[in-house]
N, C-alpha and C positions, 0 to 999 in steps of 0.2 A: 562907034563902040559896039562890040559885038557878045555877047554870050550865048554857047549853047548848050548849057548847065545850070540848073538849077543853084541859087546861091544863095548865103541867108547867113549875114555879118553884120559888126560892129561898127560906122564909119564918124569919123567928125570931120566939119566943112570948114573950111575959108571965111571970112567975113569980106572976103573980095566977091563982085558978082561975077557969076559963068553961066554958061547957055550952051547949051547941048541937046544931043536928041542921041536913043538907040534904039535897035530894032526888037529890045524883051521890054516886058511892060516889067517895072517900079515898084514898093510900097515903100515907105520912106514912114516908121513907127518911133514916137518921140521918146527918150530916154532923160538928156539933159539938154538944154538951150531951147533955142529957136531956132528957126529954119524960113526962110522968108521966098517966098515962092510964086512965080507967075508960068502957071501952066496953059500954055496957048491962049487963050486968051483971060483964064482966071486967074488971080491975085488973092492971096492966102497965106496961112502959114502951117508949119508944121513946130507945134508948140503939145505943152503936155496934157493936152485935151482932143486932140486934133492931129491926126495922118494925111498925108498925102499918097495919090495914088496917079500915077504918070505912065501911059498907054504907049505901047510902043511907036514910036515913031512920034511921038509930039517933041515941040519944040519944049523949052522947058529954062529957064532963067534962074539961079539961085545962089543965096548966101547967107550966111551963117551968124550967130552976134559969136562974145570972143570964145565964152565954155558952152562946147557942145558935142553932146553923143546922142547917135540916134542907130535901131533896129532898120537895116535896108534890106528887103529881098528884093533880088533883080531875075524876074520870071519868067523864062521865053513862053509865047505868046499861046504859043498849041496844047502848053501846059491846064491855061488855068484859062479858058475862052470867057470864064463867069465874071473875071477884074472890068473887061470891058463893058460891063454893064456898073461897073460904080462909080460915085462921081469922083472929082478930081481933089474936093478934100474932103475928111470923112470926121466925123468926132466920136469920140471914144465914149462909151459909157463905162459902167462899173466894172464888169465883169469884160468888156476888150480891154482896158484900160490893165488890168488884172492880167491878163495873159500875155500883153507887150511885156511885161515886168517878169514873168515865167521864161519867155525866151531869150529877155537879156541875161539872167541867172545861168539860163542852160548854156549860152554861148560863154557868160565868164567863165564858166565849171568846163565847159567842154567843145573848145574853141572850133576843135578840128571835128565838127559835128559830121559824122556819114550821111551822106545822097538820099539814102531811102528816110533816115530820121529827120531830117531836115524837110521832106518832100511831106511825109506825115504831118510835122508842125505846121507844116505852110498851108495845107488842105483844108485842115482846122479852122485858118485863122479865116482862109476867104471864103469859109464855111460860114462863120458868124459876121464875116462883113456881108456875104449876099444875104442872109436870112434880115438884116436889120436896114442896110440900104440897095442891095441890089432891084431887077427888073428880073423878071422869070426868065430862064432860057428857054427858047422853043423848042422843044424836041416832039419826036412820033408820039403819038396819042397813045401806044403800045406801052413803049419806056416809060413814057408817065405812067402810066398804069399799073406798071412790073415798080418803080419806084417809088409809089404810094404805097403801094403793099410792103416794101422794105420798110418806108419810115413809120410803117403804123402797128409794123408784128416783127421787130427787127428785135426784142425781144424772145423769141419764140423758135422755134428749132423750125428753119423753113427748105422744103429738098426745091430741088431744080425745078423736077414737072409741076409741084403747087405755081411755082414763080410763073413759069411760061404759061400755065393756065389760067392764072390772073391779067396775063398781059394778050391772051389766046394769039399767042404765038408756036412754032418748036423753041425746043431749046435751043437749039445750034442759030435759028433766028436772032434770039433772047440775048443770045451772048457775044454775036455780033455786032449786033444796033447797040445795044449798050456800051459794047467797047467803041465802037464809033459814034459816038453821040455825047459820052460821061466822060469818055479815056480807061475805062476800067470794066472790068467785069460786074455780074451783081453779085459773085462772091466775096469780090472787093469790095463792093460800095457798101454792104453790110455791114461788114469789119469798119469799113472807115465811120459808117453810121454809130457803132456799138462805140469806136472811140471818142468819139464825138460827144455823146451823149454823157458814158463814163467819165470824160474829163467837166462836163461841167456841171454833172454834180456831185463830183467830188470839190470843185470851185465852190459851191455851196456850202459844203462842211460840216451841212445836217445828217450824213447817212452813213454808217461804216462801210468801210473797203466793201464787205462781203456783202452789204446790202446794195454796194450800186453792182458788184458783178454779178448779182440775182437781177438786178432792175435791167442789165443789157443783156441776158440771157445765156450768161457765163454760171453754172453751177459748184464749176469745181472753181474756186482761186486760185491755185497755183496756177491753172489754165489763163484766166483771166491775167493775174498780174504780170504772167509770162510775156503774154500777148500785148497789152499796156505799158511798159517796158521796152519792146522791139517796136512798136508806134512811136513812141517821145523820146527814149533815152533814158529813162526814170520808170522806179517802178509807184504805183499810185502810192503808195507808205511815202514816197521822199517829197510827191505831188501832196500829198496832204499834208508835210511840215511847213514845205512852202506857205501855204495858203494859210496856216496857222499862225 
């Protein structure tokens, strides 16, 4: 089985057992039922506390009880290099727990979700699965360096040459180790920072709209919600009914 697309759908399983293997790595995020799962050689389940995460190319065993829906992205591998550092099943706290439920909503509401919106949701999600189970990625001691400074003043109106001089690189260095090391630029990983942060504490529920796009360093709101909107598909107003 092959993809080379980004995808991020609704699926339900057979109560028959299957075994398979493909060459994009899995998230398999529980919705309704159980999911009973033996990944190379761990034994598991994907139940409503509890994800699985299946690496490209493992073998992988599975079947279903009789009602069941589950959130599947299926990720080719050069996307998201950071999945490979989690384990094989993962359990959900409040707030991932909270967000698998946000992207089954958005998939009900908006089946035929666009590439770049989907790619945003997905970035998020294994945004908060590395921060809570992953292993650090190695990268240049520079990039670390240039990306400490994003996550610590990503708040704050930052130009090119502070970034590169934090990381005492060029720029044109800056934004190529970055884009070969992240996948992105750090114009990018800002914005993906700013949305990241924006959507979870708006998941919170303690602060208004305008106070979290002061908190990621958005002053105007329109600007802000424009931008929050073209990352998820939603603008934070419909992100905060939800959560209500």
């Amino acid at each position: 089985m092959k993809h080379t697309n980004l995808t991020l759908d609704l699926r339900s399983y057979s109560h028959e057992a299957k075994s398979h293997q493909h060459d994009y790595h899995q998230l398999v995020l529980p919705i309704a039922g159980q999911l009973a799962m033996n990944i190379g050689n761990q034994e598991g389940q994907v139940s409503p506390r509890q994800a699985a995460m299946i690496l490209a190319g493992e073998t992988h065993e599975f079947s279903a009880s009789d009602q069941n829906s589950f959130v599947v992205a299926d990720v080719p591998a050069a996307l998201a290099p950071e999945l490979e550092k989690l384990p094989a099943f993962i359990p959900l706290d409040g707030a991932l727990a909270h967000y698998v439920t946000f992207l089954h909503q958005n998939l009900l509401l908006k089946p035929s979700q666009n590439t770049n919106s989907e790619r945003q949701m997905l970035l998020l999600l294994i945004q908060l699965l590395q921060e809570r189970f992953g292993k650090p990625l190695q990268v240049d001691r520079r990039i670390e360096a240039a990306r400490s400074y994003l996550d610590h003043h990503f708040s704050e109106s930052i130009s090119a040459t502070t970034l590169a001089t934090a990381a005492n690189i060029s720029q044109r260095q800056l934004n190529e180790l970055f884009r070969r090391q992240l996948g992105m630029t750090p114009q990018q990983y800002l914005i993906e920072k700013r949305m990241q942060q924006a959507w979870q504490l708006l998941e919170t529920a303690t602060m208004s709209v305008q106070q979290v796009a002061d908190h990621v360093g958005y002053n105007n709101l329109s600007a802000f919600s424009s931008r929050f909107k073209k990352h998820f598909g939603h603008s934070p107003r419909h992100f905060r009914q939800i959560d209500n």
